[in-house]
C-alpha positions as CSV (number, residue, x, y, z in Angstrom):
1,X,-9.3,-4.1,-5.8
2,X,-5.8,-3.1,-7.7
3,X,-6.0,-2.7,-11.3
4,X,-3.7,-3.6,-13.8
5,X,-0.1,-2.3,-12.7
6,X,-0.9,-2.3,-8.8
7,X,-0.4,-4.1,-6.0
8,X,-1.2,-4.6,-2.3
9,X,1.1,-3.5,0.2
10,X,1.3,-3.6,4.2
11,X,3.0,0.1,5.2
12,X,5.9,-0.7,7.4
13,X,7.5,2.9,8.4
14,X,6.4,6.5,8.2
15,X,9.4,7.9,6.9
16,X,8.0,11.6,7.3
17,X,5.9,14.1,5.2
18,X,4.4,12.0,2.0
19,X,7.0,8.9,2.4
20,X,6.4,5.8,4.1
21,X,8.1,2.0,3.9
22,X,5.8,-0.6,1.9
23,X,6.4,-4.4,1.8
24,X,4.6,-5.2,-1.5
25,X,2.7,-8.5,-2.6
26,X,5.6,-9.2,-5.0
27,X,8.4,-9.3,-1.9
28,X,10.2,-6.0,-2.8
29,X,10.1,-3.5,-0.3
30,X,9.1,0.0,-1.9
31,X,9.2,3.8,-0.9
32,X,5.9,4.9,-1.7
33,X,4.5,8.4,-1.9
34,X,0.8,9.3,-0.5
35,X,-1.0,11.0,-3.2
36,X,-2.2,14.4,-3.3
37,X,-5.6,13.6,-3.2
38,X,-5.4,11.0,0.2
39,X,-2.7,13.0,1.9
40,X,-5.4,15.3,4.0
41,X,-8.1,12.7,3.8
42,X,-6.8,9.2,4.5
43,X,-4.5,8.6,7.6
44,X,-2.1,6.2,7.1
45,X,-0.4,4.2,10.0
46,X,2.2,1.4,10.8
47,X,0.8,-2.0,9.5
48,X,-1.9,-0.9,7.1
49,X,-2.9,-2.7,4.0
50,X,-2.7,-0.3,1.0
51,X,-2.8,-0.5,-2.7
52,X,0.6,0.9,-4.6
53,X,1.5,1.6,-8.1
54,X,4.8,1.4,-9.0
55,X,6.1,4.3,-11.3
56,X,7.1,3.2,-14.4
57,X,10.4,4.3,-14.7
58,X,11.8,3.4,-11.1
59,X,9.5,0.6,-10.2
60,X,11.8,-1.8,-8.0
61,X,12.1,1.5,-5.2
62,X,9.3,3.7,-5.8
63,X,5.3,3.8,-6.2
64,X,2.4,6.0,-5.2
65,X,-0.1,4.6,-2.3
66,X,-3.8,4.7,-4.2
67,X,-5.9,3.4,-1.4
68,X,-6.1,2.6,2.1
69,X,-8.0,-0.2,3.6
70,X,-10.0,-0.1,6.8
71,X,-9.9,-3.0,9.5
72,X,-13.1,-4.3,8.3
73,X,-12.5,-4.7,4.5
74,X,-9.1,-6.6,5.7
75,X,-10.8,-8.7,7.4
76,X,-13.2,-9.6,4.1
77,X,-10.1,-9.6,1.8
78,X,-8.7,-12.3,4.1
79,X,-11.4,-14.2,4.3
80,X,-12.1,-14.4,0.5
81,X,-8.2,-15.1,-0.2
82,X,-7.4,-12.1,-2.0
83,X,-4.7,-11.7,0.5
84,X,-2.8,-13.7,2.7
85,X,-4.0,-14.6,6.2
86,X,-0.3,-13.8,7.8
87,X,0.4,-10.4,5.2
């Protein structure tokens, strides 16, 4: 779950290397950065649900992706309304 100062997200874009497009919980769309430590680990695609941290200092554009859910844990965040059913 996102801890104080985070957000979900659903990725819309890879933008390329580290970089993709997020549409945040908040309505601002944000370039987010894929961590060190999930870049070689975690795939991220099109249309997943991720948790992001804005930066402090640029937090309308920018944040860094912490987590990225699976298809399964989606489908429990939706159906325990921690999420929207149509995010």
């Amino acid at each position: 779950m996102p801890e104080e100062g985070e957000m979900f997200g659903r990725v819309l874009k890879m933008l390329g290397g580290e970089n993709v497009m997020v549409k945040c919980t908040d309505g601002v769309t944000r370039r987010g950065r894929i961590r060190g430590k999930l870049k070689r680990r975690v795939w991220i695609r099109d249309n997943d649900i991720v948790i992001i941290a804005p930066w402090d200092f640029n937090e309308a554009e920018r944040g860094d992706i912490v987590w990225r859910f699976t298809l399964p844990q989606v489908e429990w965040l939706k159906d325990n309304n921690h999420i929207a059913k149509d995010f």
